[in-house]
GUVEXDREN-475612 format. One record per residue (C-alpha): y, z, x; residue number from 1. Coordinates in steps of 0.02 Angstrom, whole numbers, plus 50000, padded with zeros to 5 digits. Each point is the difference from the previous one (the first is absolute). Example, Ala and Ser with C-alpha at 12.3 -4.5 7.8 and 13.67 -1.06 7.14 Angstrom:
+-------+-------+-------+-----+
|     v |     w |     u |   n |
+-------+-------+-------+-----+
| 49775 | 50390 | 50615 |   1 |
| 50172 | 49967 | 50069 |   2 |
+-------+-------+-------+-----+
This chain:
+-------+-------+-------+-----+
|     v |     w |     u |   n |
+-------+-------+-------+-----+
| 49601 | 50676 | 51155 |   1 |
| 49864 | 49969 | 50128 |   2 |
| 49861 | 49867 | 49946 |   3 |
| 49842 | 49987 | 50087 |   4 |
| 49964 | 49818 | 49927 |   5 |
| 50084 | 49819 | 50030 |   6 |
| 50006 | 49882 | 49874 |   7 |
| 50026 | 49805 | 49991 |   8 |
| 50028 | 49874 | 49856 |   9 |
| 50052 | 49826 | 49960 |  10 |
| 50195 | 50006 | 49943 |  11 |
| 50036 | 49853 | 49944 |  12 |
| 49948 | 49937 | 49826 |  13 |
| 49796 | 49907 | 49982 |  14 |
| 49976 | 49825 | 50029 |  15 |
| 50068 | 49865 | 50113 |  16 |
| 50168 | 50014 | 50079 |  17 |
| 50098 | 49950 | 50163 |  18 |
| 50007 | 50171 | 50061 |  19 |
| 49865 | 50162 | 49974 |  20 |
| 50035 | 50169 | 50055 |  21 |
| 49902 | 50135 | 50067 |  22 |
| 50072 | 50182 | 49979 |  23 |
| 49943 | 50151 | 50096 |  24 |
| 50041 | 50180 | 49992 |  25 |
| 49920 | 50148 | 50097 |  26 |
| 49943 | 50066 | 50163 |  27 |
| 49891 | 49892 | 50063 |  28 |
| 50127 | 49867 | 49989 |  29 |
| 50028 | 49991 | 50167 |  30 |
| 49854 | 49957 | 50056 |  31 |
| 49958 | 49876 | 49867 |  32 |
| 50152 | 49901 | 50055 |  33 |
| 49924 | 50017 | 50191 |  34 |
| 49823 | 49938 | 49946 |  35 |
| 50074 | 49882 | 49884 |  36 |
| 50143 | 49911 | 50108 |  37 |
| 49947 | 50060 | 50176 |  38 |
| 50179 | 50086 | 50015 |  39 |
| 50105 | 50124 | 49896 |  40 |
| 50148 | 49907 | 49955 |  41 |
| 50195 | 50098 | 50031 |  42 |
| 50057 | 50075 | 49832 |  43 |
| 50088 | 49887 | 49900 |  44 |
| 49970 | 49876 | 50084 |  45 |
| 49934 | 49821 | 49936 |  46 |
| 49857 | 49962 | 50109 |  47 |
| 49912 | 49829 | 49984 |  48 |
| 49835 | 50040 | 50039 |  49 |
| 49805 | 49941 | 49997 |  50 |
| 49888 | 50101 | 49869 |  51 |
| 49828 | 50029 | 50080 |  52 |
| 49820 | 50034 | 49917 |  53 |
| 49869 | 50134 | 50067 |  54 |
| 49951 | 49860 | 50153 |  55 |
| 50190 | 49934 | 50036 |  56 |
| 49974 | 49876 | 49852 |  57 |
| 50152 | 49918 | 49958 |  58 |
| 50043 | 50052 | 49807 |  59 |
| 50190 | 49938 | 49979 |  60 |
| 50168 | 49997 | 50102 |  61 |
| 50149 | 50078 | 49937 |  62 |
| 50138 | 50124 | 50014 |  63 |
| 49953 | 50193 | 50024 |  64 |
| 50111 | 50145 | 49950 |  65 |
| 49993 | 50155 | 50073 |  66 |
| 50083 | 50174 | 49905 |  67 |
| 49953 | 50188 | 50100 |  68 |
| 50017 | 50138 | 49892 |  69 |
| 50091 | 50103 | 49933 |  70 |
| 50117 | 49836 | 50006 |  71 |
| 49917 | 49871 | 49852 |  72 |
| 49950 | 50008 | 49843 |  73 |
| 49874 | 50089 | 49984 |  74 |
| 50049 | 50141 | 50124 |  75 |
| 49861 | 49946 | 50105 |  76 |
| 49964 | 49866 | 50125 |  77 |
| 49989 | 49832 | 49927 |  78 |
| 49928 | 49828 | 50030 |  79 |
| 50064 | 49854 | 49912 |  80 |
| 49906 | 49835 | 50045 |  81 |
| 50090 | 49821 | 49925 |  82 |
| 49876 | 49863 | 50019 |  83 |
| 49936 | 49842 | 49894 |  84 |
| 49990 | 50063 | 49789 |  85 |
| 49848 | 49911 | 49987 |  86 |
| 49850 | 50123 | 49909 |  87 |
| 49864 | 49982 | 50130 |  88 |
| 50122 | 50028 | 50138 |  89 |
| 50076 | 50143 | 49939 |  90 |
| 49814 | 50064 | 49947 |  91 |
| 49937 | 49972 | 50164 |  92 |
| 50158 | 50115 | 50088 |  93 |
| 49990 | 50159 | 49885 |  94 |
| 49809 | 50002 | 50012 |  95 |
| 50023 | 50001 | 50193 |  96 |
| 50145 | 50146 | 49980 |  97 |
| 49855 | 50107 | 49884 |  98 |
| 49884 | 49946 | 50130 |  99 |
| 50138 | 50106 | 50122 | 100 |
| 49979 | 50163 | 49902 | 101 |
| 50132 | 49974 | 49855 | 102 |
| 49936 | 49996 | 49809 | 103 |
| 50081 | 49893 | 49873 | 104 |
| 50160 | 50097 | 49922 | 105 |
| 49985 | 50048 | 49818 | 106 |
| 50146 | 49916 | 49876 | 107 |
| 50160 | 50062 | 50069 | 108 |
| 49930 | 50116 | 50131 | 109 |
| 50132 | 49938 | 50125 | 110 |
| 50141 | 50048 | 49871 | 111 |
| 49909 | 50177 | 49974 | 112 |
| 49983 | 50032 | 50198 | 113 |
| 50201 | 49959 | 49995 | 114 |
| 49995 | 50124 | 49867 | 115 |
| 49901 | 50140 | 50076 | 116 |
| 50081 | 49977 | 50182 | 117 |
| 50175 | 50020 | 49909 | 118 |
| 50076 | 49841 | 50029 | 119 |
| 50033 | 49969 | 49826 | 120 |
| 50001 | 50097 | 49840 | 121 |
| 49885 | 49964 | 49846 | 122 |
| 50146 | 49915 | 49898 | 123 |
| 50027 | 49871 | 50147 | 124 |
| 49814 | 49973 | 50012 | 125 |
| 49987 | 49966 | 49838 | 126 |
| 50173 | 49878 | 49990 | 127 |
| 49886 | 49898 | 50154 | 128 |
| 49860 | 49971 | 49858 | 129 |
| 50153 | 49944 | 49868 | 130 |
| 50077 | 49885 | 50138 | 131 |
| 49829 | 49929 | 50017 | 132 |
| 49994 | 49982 | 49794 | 133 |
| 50170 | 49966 | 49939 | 134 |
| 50014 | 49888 | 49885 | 135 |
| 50195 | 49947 | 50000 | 136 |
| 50137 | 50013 | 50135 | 137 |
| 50071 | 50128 | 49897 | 138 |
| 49832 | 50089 | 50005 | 139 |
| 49980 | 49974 | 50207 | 140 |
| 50161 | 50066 | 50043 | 141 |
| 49971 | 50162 | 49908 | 142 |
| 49859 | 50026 | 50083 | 143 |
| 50083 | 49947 | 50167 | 144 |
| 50129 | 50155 | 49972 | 145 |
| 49863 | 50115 | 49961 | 146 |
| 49914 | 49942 | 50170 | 147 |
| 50159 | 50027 | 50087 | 148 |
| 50009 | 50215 | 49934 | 149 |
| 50139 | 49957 | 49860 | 150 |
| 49904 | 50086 | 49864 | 151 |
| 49904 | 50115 | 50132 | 152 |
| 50175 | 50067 | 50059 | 153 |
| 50063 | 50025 | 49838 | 154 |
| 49824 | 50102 | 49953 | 155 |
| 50056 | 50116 | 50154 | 156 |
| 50167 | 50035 | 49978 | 157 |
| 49970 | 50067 | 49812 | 158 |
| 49845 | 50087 | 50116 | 159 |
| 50106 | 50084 | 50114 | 160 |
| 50116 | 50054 | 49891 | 161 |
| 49874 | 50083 | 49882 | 162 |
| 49920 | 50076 | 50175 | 163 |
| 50164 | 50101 | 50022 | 164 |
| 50006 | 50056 | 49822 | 165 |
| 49860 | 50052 | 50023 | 166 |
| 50021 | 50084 | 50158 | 167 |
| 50159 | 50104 | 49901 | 168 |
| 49886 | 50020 | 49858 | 169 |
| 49844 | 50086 | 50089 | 170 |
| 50116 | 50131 | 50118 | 171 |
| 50081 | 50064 | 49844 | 172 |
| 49815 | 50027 | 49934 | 173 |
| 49957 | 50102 | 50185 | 174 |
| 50147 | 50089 | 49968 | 175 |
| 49981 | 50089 | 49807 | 176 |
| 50174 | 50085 | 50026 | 177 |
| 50109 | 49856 | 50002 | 178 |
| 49905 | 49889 | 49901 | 179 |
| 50076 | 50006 | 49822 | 180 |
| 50168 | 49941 | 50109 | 181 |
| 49951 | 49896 | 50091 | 182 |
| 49915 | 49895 | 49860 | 183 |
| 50157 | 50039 | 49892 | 184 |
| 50079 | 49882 | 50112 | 185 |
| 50082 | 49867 | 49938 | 186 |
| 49972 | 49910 | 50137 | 187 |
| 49788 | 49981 | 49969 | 188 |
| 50038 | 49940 | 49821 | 189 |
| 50110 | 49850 | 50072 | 190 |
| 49872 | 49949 | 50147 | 191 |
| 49866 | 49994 | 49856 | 192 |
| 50094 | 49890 | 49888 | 193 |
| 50055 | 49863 | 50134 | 194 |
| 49825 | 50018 | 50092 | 195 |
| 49930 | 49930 | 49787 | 196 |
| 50168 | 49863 | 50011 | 197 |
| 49907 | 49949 | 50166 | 198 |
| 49837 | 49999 | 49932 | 199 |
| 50054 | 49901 | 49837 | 200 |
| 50093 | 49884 | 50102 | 201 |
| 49848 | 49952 | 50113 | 202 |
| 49893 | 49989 | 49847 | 203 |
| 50111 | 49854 | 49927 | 204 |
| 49983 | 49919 | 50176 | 205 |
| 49803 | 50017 | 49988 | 206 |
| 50019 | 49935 | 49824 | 207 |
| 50071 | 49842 | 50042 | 208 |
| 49870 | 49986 | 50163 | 209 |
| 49863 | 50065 | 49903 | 210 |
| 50024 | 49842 | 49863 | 211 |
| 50042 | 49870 | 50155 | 212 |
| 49825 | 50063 | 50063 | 213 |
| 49909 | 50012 | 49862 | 214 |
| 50094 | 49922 | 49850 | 215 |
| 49952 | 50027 | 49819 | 216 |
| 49854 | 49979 | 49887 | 217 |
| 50090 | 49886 | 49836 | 218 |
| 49880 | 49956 | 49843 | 219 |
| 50046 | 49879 | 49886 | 220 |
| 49913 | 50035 | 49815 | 221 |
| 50070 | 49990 | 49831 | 222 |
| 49900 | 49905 | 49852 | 223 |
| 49915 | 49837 | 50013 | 224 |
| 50093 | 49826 | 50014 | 225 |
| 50153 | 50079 | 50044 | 226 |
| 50016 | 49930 | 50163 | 227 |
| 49944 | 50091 | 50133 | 228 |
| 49932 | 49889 | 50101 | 229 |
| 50125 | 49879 | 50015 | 230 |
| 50104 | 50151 | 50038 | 231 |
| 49887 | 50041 | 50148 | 232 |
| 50022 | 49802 | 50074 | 233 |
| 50201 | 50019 | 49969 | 234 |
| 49987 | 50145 | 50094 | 235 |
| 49893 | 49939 | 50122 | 236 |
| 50074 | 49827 | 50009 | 237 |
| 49832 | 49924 | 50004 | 238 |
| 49847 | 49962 | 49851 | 239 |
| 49907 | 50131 | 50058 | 240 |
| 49942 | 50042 | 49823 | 241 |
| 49917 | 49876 | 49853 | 242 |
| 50139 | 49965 | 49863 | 243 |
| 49944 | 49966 | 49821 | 244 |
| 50068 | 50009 | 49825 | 245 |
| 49826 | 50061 | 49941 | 246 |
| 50027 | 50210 | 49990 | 247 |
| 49889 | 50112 | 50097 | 248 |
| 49976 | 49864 | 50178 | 249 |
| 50000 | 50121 | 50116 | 250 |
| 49866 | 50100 | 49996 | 251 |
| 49988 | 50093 | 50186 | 252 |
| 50095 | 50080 | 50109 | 253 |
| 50122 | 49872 | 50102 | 254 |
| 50090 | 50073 | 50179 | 255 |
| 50160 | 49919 | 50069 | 256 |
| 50107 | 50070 | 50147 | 257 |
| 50190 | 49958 | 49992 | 258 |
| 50157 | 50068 | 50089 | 259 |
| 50167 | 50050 | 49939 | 260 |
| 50131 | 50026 | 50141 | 261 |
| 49847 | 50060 | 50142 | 262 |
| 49933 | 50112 | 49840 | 263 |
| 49815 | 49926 | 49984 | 264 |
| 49938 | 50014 | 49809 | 265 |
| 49825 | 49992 | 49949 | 266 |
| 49990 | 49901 | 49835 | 267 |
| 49862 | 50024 | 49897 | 268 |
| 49969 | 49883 | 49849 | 269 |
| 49894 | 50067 | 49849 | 270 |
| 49916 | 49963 | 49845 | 271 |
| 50119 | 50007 | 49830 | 272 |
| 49962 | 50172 | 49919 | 273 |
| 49942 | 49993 | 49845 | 274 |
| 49833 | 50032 | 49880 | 275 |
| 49882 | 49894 | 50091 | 276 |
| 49907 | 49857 | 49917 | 277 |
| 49818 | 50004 | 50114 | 278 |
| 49945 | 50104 | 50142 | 279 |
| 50083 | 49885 | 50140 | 280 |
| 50177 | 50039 | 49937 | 281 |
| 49965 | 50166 | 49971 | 282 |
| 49953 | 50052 | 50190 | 283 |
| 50160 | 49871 | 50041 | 284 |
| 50118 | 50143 | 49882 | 285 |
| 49883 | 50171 | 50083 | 286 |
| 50057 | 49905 | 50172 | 287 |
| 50169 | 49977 | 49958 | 288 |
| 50049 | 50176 | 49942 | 289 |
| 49888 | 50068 | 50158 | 290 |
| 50120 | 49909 | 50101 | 291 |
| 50148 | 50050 | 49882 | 292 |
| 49930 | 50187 | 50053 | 293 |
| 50028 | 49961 | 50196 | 294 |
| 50146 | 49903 | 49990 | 295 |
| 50186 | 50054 | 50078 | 296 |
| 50089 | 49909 | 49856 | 297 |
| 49968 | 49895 | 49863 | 298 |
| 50074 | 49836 | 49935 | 299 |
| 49954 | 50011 | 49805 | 300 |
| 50010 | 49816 | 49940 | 301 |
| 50037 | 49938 | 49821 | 302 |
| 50044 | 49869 | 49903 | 303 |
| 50190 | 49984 | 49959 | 304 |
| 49923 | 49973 | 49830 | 305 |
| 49919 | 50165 | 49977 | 306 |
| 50051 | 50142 | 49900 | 307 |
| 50048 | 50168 | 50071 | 308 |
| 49848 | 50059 | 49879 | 309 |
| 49871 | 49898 | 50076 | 310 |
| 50059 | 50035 | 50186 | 311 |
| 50014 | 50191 | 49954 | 312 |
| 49819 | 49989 | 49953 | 313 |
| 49940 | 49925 | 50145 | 314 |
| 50094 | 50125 | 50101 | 315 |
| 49958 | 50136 | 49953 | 316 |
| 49818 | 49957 | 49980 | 317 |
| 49970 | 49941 | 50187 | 318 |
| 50159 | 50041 | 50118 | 319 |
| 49964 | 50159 | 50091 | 320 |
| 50104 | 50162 | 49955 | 321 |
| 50127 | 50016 | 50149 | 322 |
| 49988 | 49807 | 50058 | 323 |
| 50163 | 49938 | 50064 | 324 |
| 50009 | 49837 | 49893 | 325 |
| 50112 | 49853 | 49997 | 326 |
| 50022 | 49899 | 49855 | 327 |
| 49979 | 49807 | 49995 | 328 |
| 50067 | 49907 | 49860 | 329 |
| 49930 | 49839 | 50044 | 330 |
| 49986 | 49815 | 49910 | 331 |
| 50213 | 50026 | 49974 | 332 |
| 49983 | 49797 | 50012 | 333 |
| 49924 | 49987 | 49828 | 334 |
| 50121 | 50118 | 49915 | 335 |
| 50152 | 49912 | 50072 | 336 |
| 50068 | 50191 | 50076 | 337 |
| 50094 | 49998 | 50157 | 338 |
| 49915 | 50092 | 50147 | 339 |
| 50039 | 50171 | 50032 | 340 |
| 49988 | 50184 | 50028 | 341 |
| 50030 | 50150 | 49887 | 342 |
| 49952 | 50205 | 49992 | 343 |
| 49908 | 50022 | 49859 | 344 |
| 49917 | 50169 | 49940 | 345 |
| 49819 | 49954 | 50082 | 346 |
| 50119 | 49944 | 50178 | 347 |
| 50049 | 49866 | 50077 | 348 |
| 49971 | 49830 | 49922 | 349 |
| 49992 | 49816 | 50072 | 350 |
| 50025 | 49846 | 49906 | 351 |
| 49946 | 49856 | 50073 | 352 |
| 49878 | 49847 | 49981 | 353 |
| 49848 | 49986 | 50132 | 354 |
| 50010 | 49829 | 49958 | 355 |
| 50171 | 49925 | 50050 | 356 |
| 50025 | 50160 | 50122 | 357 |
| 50143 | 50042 | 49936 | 358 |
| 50013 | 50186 | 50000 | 359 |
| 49875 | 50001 | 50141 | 360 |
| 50140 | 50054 | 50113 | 361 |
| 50069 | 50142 | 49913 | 362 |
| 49821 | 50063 | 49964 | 363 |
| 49998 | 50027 | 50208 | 364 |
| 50137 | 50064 | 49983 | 365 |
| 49939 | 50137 | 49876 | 366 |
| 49837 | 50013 | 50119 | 367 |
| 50082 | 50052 | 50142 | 368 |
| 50126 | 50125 | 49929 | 369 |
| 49834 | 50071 | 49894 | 370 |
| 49922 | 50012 | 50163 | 371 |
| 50155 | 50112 | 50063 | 372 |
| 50042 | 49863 | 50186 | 373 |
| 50139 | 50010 | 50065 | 374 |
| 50093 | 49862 | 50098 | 375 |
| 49935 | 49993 | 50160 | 376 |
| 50095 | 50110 | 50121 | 377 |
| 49978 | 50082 | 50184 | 378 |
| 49909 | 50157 | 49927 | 379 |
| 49854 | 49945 | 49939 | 380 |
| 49852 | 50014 | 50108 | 381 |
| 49819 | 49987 | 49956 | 382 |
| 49916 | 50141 | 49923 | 383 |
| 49831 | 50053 | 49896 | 384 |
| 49936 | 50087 | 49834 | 385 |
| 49958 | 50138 | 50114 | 386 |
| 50192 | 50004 | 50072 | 387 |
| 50049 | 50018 | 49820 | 388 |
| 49893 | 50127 | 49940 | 389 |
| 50032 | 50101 | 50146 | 390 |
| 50185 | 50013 | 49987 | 391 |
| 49955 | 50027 | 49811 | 392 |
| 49919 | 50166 | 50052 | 393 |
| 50160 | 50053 | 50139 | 394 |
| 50122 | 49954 | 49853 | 395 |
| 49904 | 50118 | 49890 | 396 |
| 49969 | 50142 | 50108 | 397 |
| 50205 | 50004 | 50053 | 398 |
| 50036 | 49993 | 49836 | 399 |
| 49862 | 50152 | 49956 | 400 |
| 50070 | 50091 | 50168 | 401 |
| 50196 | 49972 | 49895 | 402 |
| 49908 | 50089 | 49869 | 403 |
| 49932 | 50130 | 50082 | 404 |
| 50172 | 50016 | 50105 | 405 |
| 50115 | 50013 | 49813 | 406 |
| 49858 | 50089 | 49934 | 407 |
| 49934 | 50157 | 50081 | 408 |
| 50054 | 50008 | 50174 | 409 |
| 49827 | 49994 | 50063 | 410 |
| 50013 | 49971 | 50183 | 411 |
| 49800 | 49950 | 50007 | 412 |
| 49999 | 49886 | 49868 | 413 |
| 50147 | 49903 | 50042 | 414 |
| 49925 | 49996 | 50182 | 415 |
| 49813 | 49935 | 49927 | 416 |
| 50108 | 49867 | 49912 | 417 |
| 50077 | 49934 | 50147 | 418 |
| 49838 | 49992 | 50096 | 419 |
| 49912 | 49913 | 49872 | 420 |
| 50159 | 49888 | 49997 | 421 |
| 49983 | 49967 | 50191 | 422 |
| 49804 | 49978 | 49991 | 423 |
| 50007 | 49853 | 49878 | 424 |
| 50154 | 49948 | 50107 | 425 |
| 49896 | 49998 | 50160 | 426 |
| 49848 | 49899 | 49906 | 427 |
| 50136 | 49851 | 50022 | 428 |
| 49994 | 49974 | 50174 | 429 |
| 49855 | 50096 | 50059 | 430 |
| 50049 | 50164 | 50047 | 431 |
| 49881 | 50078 | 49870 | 432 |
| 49860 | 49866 | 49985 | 433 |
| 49811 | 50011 | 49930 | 434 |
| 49889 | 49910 | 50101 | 435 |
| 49922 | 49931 | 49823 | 436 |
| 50181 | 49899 | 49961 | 437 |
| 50007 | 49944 | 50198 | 438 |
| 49823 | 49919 | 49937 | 439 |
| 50071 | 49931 | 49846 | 440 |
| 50159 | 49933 | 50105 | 441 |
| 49921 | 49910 | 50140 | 442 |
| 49848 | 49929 | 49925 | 443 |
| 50129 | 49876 | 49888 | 444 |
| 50064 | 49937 | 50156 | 445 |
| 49929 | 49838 | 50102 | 446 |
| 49876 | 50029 | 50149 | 447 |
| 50098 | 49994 | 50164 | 448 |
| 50162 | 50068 | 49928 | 449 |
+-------+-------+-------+-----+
């Protein structure tokens, strides 16, 4: 790809710091770094250097890097200048650079020109953003793999083998004669089925990324006074939430991030369902089964006290149809019950006591296998929703072009399958990309990235 502009941009983070960098990408590098430094400095080569203003001003010493194309980042010349992290400095540098003919660089428009100038695929571009973001080590070296073409490799070998079957698939369709043969082969029946074992085997990989990335959306609810909040601080390990005897306390919505084994969870706290007594509690219940609606999983709390009657009732009047939901029998310190975990006909069940935390660790225990993680291995690597819904649609169109294969030995069919198949295959790392997602994409990432 051939750009007409240059861009510049502060990449490193705002504020004070001992050392502030100045990135730029384009053609008029060059000659930025002549007016700039009063030299081009050799490629790759650290070059401690003066930074001059419009009338040979001194702005700031420091080291100068120096990366022709098609041989950097970006895949086209670009400037890296280290100097002093301080605000005004680095303010003072970049406006000289735009005063050079660059333009400040959108969010992530050094990752997209990478993109675009084929130095990396979308998947990697996007693992740079989750490197950036990761919140655990489990969660950073995921994303490292990605960045490194684990999960982009795997994408293209389940690519090129569909590529050939398709290949076979579309000659028997230019030639009519031999085509009821040709697709009677055994042979095209076994590539489809371990081309879907490929595809369901990445998608357990993206799985486990997808929850390291993103983790999962838990709400705890269940009737009033039956602990939820102190649930949320055992869970947390910290009073993050107002404890009190009195039913109905909580009345809003309360957020807490945790982590289970590099999985982050997003806790939400909520108001105890029930027939509200005044117009405060009552938006506190319409909150709490909004965020029941949005949630990933629930923890329904009760009272090791309760009756399966009463719990039944608040079930079924304010869980969601279709809500994965895991039981919390909670207060077993009152009742004098050992802590525990049984199947029961509603699920899984905890017994525990928020209070004392005992139970607490067989309740993260439940979380995480709920959540469906894994032990942390050498094939995860980082992946998004849109990674998963994409090998959603290849699994489904192999398994339609199966179909179509046992079916009726329709040669165009089959062959439509498999190019749907490779489409939503190619949305993965770029090969077939709208320019509306490369929007969505780079505009999450930081400015000078």
């Amino acid at each position: 790809m051939t750009v007409a502009t240059t861009i510049a941009a502060i990449a490193t983070p705002a504020g004070r710091g001992g050392i502030g960098i100045v990135r730029v990408s384009g053609p008029e590098t060059r000659a930025i770094a002549q007016a700039v430094l009063d030299t081009l400095p050799l490629p790759r080569t650290a070059l401690l250097a003066h930074f001059r203003g419009l009338q040979g001003e001194l702005i700031d010493q420091g080291i100068a890097l120096f990366f022709p194309g098609p041989a950097s980042f970006t895949g086209e010349d670009v400037l890296e200048l280290q100097g002093h992290g301080g605000p005004v400095v680095l303010d003072n540098l970049l406006a000289r650079i735009i005063q050079l003919g660059a333009r400040l660089a959108r969010p992530g428009e050094f990752s997209e020109r990478a993109f675009l100038n084929g130095k990396i695929d979308l998947a990697q571009a996007e693992a740079i953003a989750d490197l950036i973001d990761a919140s655990s080590t489990a969660a950073a070296r995921a994303a490292l793999r990605s960045l490194e073409g684990d999960f982009s490799r795997r994408v293209s070998a389940i690519t090129e083998g569909l590529v050939a079957l398709r290949t076979h698939v579309e000659a028997a369709i230019d030639f009519p004669e031999e085509e009821i043969d040709f697709l009677a082969d055994e042979r095209i029946a076994k590539t489809i089925k371990d081309l879907t074992a490929s595809v369901e085997a990445l998608q357990r990989n993206a799985r486990q990324g997808a929850l390291l990335r993103d983790g999962l959306v838990v709400v705890i609810a269940g009737p009033p006074n039956a602990g939820k909040s102190s649930l949320l601080n055992a869970l947390a390990r910290s009073d993050v939430a107002i404890v009190s005897p009195q039913p109905g306390t909580t009345r809003d919505v309360l957020r807490e991030r945790i982590s289970i084994d590099g999985m982050p969870l997003h806790i939400v706290d909520t108001a105890g369902l029930r027939a509200a007594s005044d117009e405060i509690e009552a938006e506190g219940v319409r909150r709490a089964r909004e965020q029941l609606a949005r949630a990933d999983l629930a923890l329904f709390v009760y009272d090791a006290s309760a009756t399966d009657s009463q719990l039944a009732r608040v079930a079924g009047e304010h869980l969601p149809a279709g809500l994965t939901c895991l039981r919390v029998r909670n207060k077993v310190d009152l009742t004098g019950e050992p802590a525990g975990t049984r199947l029961t006909d509603h699920g899984p069940e905890v017994s525990l006591s928020a209070k004392t935390g005992e139970g607490i660790k067989l309740l993260r225990e439940q979380l995480r296998a709920a959540a469906g993680l894994q032990p942390a291995g050498e094939g995860n690597f980082s992946a998004r929703r849109r990674h998963l819904e994409a090998l959603t649609r290849a699994h489904q169109h192999l398994e339609q072009g199966a179909a179509q294969l046992g079916a009726s030995k329709a040669g165009e069919l089959l062959a439509e399958e498999l190019r749907l198949a490779h489409y939503a295959l190619g949305e993965i790392t770029g090969e077939f990309t709208a320019d509306d997602l490369l929007g969505r994409i780079f505009a999450d990432f930081c400015i000078g990235k």
